[in-house]
TORSESE-48940 format. One line per field, with one value per residue: residue number from 1; residue in three letters; x, y, z of N, C-alpha, C in turn. Coordinates in pm, whole numbers, plus 50000, padded with zeros to 5 digits. Each point is the difference from the previous one (the first is absolute). Layout:
N
resi: [NUM; ...];
resn: [ala; ...];
n.X: [X; ...];
n.Y: [Y; ...];
n.Z: [Z; ...];
ca.X: [X; ...];
ca.Y: [Y; ...];
ca.Z: [Z; ...];
c.X: [X; ...];
c.Y: [Y; ...];
c.Z: [Z; ...];
END
This chain:
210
resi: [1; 2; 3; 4; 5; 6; 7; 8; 9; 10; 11; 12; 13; 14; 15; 16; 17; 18; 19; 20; 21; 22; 23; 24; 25; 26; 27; 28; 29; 30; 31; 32; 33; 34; 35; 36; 37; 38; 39; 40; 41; 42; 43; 44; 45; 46; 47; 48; 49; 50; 51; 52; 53; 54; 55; 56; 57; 58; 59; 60; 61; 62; 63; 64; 65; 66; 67; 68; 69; 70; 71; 72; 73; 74; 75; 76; 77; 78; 79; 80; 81; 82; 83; 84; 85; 86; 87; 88; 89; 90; 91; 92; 93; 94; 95; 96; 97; 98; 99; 100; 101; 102; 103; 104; 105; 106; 107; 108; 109; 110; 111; 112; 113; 114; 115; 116; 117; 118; 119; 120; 121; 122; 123; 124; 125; 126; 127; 128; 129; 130; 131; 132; 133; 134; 135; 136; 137; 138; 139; 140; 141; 142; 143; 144; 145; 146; 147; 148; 149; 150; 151; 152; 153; 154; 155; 156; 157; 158; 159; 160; 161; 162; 163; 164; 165; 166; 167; 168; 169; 170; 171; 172; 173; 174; 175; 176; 177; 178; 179; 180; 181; 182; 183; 184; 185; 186; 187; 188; 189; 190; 191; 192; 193; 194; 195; 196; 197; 198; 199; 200; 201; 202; 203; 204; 205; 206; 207; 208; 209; 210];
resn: [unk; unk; unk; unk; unk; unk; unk; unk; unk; unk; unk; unk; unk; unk; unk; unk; unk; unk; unk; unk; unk; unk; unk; unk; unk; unk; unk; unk; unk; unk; unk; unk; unk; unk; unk; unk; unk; unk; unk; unk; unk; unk; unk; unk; unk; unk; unk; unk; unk; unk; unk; unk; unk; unk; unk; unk; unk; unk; unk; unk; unk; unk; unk; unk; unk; unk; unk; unk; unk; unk; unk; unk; unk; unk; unk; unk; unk; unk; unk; unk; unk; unk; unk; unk; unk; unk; unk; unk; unk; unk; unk; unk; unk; unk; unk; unk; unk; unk; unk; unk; unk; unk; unk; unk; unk; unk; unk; unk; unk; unk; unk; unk; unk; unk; unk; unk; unk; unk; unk; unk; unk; unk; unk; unk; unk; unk; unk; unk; unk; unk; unk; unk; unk; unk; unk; unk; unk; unk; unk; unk; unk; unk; unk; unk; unk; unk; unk; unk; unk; unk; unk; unk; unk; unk; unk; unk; unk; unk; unk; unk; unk; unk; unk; unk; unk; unk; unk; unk; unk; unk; unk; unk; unk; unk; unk; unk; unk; unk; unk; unk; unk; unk; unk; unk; unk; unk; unk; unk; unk; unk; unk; unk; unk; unk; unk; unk; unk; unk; unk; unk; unk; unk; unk; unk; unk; unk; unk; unk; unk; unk];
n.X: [48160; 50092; 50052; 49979; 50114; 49928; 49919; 50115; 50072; 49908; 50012; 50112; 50017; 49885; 50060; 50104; 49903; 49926; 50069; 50033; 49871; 50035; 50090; 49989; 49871; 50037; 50040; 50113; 49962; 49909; 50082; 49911; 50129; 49894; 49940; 50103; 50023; 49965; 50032; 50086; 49907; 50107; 50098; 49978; 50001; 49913; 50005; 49997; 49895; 49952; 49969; 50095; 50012; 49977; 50092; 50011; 49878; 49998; 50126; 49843; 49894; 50078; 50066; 49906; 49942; 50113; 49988; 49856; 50062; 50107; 49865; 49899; 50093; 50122; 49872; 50037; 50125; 49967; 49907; 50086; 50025; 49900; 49914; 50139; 50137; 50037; 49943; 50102; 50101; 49980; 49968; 50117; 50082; 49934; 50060; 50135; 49987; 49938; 50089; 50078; 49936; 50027; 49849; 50029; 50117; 49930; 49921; 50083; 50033; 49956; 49870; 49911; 50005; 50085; 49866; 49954; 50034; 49987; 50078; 50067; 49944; 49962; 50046; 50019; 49888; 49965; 50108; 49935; 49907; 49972; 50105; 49949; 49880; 49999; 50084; 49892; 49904; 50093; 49999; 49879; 50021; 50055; 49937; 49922; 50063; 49897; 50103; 50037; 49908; 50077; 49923; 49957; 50047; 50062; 50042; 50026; 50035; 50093; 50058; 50015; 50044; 50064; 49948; 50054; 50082; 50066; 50008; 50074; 50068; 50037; 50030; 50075; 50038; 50124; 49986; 49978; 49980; 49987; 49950; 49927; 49955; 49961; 49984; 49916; 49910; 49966; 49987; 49945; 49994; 50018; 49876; 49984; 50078; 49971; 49924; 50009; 49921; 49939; 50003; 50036; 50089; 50099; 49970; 49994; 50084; 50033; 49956; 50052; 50118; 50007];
n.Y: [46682; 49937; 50150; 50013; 49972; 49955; 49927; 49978; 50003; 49971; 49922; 49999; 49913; 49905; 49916; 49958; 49977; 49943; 49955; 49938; 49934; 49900; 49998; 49948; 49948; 49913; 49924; 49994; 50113; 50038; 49894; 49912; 49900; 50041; 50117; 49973; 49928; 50082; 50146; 49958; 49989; 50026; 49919; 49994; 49860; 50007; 50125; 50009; 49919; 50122; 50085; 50100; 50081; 50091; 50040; 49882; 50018; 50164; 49943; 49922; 50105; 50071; 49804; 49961; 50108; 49964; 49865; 50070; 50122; 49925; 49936; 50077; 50029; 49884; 49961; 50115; 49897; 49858; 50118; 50095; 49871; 49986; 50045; 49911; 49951; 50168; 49957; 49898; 50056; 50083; 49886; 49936; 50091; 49977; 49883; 50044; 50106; 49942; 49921; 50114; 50104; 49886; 50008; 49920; 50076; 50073; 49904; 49945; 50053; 50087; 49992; 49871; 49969; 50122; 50001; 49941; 50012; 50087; 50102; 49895; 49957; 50115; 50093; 49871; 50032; 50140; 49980; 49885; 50029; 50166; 49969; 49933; 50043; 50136; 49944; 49896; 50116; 50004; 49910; 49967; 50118; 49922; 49903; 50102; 50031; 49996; 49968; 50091; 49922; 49988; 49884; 50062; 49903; 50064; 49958; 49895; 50013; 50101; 49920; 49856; 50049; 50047; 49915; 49982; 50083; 50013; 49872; 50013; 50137; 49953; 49849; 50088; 49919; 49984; 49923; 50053; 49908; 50092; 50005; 49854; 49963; 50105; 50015; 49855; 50062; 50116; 49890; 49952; 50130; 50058; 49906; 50107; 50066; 49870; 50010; 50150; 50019; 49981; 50165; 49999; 49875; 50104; 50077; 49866; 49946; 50104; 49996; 49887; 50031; 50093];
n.Z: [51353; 49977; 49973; 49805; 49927; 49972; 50112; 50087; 49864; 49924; 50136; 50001; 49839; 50063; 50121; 49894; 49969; 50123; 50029; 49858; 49990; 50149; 49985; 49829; 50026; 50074; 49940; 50007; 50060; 49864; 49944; 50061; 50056; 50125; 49979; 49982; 50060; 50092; 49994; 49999; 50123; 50076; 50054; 50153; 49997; 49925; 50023; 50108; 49929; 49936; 50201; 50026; 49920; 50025; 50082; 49980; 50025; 50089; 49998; 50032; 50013; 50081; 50044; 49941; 50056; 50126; 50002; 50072; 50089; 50057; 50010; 50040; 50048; 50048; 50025; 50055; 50039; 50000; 50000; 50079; 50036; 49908; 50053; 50067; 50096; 49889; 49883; 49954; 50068; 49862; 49962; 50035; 49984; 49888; 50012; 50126; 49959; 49917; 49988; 50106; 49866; 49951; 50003; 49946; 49872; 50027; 50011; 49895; 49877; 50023; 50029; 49974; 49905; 49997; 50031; 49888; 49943; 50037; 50031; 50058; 50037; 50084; 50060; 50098; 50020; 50037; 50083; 50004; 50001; 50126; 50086; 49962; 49973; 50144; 50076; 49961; 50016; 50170; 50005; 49923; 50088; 50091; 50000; 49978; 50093; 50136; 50086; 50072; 50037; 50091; 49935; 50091; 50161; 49932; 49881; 50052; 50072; 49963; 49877; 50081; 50082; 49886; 49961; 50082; 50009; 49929; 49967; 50158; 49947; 49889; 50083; 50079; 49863; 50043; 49915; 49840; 49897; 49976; 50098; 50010; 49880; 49968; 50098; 49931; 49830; 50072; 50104; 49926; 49918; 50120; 49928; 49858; 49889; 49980; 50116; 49958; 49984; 49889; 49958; 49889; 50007; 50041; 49879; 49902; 50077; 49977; 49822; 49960; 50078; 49930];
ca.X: [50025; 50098; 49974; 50076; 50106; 49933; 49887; 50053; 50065; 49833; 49968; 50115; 49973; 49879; 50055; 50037; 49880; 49941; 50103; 50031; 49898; 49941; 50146; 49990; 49871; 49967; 50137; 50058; 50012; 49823; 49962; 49949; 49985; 49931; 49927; 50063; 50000; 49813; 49966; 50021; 49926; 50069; 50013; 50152; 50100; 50059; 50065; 50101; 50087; 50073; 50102; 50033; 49902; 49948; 50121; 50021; 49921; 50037; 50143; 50017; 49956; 50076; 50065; 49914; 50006; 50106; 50015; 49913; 50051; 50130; 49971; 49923; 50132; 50052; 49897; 49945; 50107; 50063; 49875; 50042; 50153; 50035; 50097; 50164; 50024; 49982; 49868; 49927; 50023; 49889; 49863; 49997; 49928; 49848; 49864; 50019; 49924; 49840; 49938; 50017; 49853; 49879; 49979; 50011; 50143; 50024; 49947; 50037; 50168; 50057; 49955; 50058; 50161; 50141; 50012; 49956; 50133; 50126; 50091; 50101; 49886; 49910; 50168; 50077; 49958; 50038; 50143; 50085; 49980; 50054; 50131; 50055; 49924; 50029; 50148; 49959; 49981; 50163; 50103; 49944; 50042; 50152; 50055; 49947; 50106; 49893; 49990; 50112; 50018; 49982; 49876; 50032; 49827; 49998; 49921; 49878; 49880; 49940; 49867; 49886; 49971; 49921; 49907; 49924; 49943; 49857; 49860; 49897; 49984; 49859; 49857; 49925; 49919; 50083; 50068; 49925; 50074; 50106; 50113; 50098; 50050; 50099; 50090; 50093; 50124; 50113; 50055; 50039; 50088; 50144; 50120; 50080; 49978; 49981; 49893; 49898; 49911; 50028; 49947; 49859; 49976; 49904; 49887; 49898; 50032; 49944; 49862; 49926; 49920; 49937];
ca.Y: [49979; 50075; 50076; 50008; 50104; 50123; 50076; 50112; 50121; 50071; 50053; 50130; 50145; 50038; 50097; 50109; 50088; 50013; 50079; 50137; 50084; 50034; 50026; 50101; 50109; 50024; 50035; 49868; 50006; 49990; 49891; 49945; 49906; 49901; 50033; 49959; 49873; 49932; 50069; 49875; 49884; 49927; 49960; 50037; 49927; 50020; 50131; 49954; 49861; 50015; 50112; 49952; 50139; 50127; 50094; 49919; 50018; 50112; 50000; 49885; 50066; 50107; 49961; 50016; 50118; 50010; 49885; 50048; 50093; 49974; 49903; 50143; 50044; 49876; 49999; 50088; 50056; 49875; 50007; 50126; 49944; 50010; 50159; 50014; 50014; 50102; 50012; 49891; 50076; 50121; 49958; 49937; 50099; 50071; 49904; 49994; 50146; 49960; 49914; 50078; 50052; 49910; 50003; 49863; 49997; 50108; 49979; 49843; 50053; 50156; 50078; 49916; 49968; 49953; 49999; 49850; 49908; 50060; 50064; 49898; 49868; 50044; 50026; 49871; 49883; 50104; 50008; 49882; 49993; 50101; 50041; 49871; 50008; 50091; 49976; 49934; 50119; 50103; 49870; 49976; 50114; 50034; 49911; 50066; 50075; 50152; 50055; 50099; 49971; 49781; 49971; 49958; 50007; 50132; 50055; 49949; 50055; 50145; 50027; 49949; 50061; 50065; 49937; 49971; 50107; 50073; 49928; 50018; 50098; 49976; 49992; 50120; 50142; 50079; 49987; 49906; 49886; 50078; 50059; 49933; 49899; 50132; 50035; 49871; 50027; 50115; 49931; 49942; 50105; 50026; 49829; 49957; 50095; 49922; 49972; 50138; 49969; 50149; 50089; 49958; 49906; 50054; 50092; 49924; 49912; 50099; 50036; 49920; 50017; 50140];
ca.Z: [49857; 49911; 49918; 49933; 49996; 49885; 50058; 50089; 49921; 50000; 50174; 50012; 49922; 50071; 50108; 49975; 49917; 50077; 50116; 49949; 49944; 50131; 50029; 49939; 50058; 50186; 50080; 50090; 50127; 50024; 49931; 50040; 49987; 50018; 49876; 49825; 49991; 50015; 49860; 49931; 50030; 50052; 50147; 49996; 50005; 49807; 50004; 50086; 49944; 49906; 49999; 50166; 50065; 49882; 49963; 49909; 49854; 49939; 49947; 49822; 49935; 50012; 49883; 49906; 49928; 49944; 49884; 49866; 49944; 49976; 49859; 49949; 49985; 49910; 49885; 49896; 49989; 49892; 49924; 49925; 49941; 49870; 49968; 50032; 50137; 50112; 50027; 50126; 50145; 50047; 49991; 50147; 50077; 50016; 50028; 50089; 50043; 49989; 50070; 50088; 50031; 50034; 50131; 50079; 50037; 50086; 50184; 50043; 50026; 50009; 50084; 50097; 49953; 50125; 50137; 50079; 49970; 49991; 49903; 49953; 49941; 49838; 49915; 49929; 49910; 49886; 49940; 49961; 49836; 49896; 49989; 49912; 49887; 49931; 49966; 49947; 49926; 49956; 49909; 49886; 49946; 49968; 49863; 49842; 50002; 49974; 50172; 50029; 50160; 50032; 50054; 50144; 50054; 50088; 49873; 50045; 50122; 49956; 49893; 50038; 50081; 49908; 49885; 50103; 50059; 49856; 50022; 50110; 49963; 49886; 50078; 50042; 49940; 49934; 49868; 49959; 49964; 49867; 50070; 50141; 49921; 49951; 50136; 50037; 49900; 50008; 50099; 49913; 49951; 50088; 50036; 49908; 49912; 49853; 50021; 49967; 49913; 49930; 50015; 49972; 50072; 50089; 50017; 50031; 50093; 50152; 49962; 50053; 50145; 50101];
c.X: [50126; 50025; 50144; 50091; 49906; 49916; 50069; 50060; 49874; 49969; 50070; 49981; 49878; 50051; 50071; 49975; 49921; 50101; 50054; 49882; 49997; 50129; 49955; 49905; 50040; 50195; 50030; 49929; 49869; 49979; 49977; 50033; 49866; 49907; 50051; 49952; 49820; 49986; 50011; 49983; 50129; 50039; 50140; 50120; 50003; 50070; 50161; 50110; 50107; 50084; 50008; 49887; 49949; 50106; 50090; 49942; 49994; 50106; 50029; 49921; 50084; 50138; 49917; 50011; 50116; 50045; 49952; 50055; 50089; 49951; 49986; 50135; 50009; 49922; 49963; 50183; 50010; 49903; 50081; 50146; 50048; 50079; 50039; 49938; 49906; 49817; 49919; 50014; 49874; 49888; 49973; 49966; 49904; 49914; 50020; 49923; 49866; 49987; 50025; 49870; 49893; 49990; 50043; 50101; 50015; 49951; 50053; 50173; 50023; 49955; 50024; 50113; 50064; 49935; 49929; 50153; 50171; 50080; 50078; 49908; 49960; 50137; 50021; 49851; 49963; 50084; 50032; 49904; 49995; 50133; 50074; 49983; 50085; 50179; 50011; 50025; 50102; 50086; 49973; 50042; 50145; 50039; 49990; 50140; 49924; 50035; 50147; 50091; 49968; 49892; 50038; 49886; 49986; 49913; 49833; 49891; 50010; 49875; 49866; 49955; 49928; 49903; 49849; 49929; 49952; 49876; 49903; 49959; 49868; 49896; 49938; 49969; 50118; 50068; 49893; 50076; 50075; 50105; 50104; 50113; 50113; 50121; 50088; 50088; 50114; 50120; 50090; 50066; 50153; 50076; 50118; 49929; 49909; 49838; 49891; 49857; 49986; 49864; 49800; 49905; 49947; 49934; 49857; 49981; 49908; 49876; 49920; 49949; 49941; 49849];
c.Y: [50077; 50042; 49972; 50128; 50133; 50044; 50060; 50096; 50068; 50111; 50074; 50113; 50149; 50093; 50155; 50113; 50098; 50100; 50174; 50109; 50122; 50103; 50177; 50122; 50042; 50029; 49886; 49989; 49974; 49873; 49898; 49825; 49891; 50077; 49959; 49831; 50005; 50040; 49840; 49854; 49911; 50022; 50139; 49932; 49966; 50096; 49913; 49889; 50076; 50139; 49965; 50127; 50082; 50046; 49879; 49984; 50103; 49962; 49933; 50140; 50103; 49951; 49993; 50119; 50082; 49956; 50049; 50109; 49940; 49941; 50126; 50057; 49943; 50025; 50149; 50092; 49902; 50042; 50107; 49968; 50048; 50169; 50053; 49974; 50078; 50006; 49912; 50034; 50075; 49924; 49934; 50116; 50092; 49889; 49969; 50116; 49938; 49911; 49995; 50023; 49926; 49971; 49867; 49992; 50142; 50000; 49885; 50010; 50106; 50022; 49838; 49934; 49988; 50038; 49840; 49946; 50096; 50036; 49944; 49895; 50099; 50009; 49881; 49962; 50118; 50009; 49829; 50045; 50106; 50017; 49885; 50050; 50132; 49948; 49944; 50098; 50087; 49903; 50018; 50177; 50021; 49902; 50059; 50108; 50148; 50016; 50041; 49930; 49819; 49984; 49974; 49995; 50180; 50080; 49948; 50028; 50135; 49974; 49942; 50120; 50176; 49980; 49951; 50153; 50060; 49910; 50044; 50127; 50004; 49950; 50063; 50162; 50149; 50044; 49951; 49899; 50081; 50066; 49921; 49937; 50099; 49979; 49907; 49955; 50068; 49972; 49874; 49975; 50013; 49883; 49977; 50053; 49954; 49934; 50066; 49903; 50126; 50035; 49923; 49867; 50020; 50060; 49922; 49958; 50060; 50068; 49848; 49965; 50112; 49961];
c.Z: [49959; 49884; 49938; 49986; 49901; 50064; 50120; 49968; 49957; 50106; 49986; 49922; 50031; 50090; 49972; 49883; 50059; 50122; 49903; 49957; 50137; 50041; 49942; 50026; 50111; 50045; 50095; 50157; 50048; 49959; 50070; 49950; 49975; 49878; 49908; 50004; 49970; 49827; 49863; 50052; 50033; 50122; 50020; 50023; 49862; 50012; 50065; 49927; 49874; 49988; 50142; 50094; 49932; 49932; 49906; 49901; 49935; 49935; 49876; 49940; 49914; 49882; 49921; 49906; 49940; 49846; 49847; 49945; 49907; 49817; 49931; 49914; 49854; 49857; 49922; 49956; 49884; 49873; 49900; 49972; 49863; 49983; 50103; 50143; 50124; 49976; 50109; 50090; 50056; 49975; 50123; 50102; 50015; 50010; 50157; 50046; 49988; 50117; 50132; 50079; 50059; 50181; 50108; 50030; 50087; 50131; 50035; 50042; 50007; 50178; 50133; 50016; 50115; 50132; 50044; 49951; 50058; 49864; 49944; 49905; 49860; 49877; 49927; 49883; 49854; 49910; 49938; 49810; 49895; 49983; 49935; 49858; 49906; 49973; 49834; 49824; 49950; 49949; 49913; 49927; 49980; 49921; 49884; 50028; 50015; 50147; 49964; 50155; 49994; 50117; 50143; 50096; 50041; 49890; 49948; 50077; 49978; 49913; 50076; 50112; 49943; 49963; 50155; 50093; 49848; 50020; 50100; 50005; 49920; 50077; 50095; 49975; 49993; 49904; 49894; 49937; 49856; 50129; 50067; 49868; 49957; 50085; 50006; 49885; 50017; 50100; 49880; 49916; 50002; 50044; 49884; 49887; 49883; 50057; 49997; 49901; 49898; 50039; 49945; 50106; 50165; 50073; 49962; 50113; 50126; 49986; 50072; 50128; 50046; 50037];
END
């Protein structure tokens, strides 16, 4: 019997629900192809028909989560649009520190990450939506005439590459989140004289996360 375009996208979505719940508890290496399929009453040539292996299906997971940060981001930076540039920056980046923490994104991309996929693979698919996003952010700052310095891929990946070790910091527990976000205003800061937030603004700002 052949299956419709809605009921094999269904299977999949399944598959990879199921692969991340398993990914996430157990870890890539304990995860059990043929348990995942039985766990959801399917074959393993359903599995097969819609990844080539595990480590292919880890890779739709891993883009996945990526994706979500990247939305996670987008969405709590376009939220704090209204009051200026540089807030959205910092809202983007305390919703990149939260959502760091989370456990699925920390056994999925932090800890298996580049060793089922490699350093290069992980790099390229990390780097295609935060380093877009954050360039995205320093435009939108030097257009307000608030950077001292021209947006470059070199200026880029400092901040992304900042904003990424405060996060993993915070998720293991070195930093709390008034500290990592601090670190990443004050990095911020030194991009150009006219982006300070005042004094009152944030000192809420940092009451709210403590």
């Amino acid at each position: 019997m052949r299956r419709t375009a809605a009921e094999a996208e269904e299977t999949r979505r399944s598959i990879i629900a199921t692969a991340r719940a398993s990914f996430t508890s157990r870890g890539y290496a304990a995860t059990s192809t043929t348990e995942l399929v039985e766990s959801i009453h399917l074959t393993r040539g359903a599995l097969y028909h819609h990844f080539a292996d595990k480590e292919a299906l880890f890779e739709t997971v891993f883009i996945e989560l990526v994706q979500e940060l990247d939305d996670a981001v987008t969405e709590a930076a376009t939220a704090a649009a209204t009051e200026g540039v540089r807030a959205a920056i910092v809202a983007g980046a305390l919703a990149c520190i939260e959502f760091m923490d989370r456990v699925d994104y920390r056994q999925i991309v932090v800890v298996d990450g580049p060793a089922v996929l490699g350093l290069d693979r992980w790099h390229q698919i990390d780097g295609e939506a935060g380093l877009h996003t954050m360039e995205q952010a320093l435009e939108l700052l030097a257009a307000e005439g608030h950077l001292e310095v021209p947006v470059n891929s070199a200026l880029v990946r400092a901040l992304f590459g900042a904003l990424t070790e405060l996060s993993l910091a915070h998720a293991r527990g070195e930093l709390t989140t008034a500290d990592a976000i601090g670190a990443f205003e004050l990095v911020l800061d030194r991009l150009g004289p006219n982006v300070s937030p005042t004094a009152s603004s944030s000192t809420k700002r940092k009451t709210a996360v403590q």
